[in-house]
C-alpha positions in Angstrom: -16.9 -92.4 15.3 -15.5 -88.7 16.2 -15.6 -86.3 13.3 -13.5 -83.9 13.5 -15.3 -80.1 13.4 -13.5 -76.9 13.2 -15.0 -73.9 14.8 -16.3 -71.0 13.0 -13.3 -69.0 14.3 -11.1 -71.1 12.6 -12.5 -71.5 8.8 -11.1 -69.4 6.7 -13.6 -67.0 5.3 -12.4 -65.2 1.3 -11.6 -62.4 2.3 -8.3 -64.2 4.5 -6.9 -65.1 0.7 -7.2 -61.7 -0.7 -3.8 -59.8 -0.9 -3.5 -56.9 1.7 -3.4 -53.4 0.2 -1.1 -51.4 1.9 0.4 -47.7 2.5 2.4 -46.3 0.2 5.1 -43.9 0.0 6.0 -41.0 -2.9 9.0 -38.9 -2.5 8.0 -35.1 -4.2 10.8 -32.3 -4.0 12.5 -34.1 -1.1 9.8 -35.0 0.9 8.4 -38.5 1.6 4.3 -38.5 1.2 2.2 -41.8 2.9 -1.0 -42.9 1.5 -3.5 -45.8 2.2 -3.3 -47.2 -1.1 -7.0 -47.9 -0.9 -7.7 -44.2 -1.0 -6.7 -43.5 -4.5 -9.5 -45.8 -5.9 -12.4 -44.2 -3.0 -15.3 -42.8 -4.6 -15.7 -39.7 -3.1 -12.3 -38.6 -3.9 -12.7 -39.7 -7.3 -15.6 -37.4 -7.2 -13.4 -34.3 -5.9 -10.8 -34.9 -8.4 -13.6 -35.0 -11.6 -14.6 -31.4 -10.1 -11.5 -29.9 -10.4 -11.5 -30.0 -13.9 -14.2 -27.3 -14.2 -13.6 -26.1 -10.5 -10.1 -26.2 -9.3 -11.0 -24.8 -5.7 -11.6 -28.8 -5.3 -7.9 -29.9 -5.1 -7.2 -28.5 -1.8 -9.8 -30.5 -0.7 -9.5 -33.9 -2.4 -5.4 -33.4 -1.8 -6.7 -33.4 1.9 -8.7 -36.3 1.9 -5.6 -38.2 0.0 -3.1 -37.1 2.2 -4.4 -35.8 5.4 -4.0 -32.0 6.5 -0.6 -32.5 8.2 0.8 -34.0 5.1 -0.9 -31.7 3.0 0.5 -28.7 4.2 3.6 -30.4 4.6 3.4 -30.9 0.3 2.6 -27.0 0.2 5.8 -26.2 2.1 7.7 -28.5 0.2 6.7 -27.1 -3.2 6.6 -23.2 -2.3 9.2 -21.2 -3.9 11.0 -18.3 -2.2 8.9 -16.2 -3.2 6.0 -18.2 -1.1 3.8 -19.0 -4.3 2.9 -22.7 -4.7 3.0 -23.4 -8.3 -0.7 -25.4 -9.9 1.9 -27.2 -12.4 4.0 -28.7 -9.5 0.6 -29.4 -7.1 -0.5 -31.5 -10.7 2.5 -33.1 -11.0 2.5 -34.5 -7.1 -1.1 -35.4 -7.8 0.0 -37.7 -10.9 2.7 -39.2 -9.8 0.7 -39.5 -6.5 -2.1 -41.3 -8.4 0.3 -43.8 -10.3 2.2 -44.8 -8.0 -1.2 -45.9 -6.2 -2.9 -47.5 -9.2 0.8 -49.5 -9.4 0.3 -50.5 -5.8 -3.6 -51.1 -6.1 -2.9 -53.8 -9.8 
């Protein structure tokens, strides 16, 4: 009597039911922003982002980390008025609407 065997390669381990978390995409003052979704909940930018409340020289770099430094500067530009200042209020607002529209595509 054969029994029938399936190779390790083809058993399906947990992790092949789990959903996929994918990018995600904000538009901010005309521009269209990609993120893994994965980074918004990743530790270390967590960390940055609980620093900027007492030191707010830390949102350049967690907004790096999020974004990367092309699309980062790419947000600067987009925000920047005509008189080349790049108001906190707007970065804080990208940031929020940043971070829900993650923790949407993260639940």
């Amino acid at each position: 009597m054969a029994t029938a065997r399936k190779e390790l390669s083809e058993i399906k381990q947990p992790e092949d039911h789990k959903a996929k978390v994918e990018d995600f995409t904000i538009e901010f003052s005309g521009e269209k922003f990609t993120v893994k979704a994965k980074a918004v909940k990743d530790y270390r930018i967590l960390m940055l982002l609980a620093k900027v409340e007492t030191d707010a020289s830390a949102l350049p770099e967690a907004l790096t980390k999020l974004l990367g430094a092309e699309q980062h500067e790419r947000m600067i530009d987009a925000i920047e008025d005509n008189e080349g200042f790049v108001d906190i209020e707007t970065v804080g607002e990208f940031l929020r609407e940043l971070m829900q529209a993650g923790n949407r595509k993260n639940s």
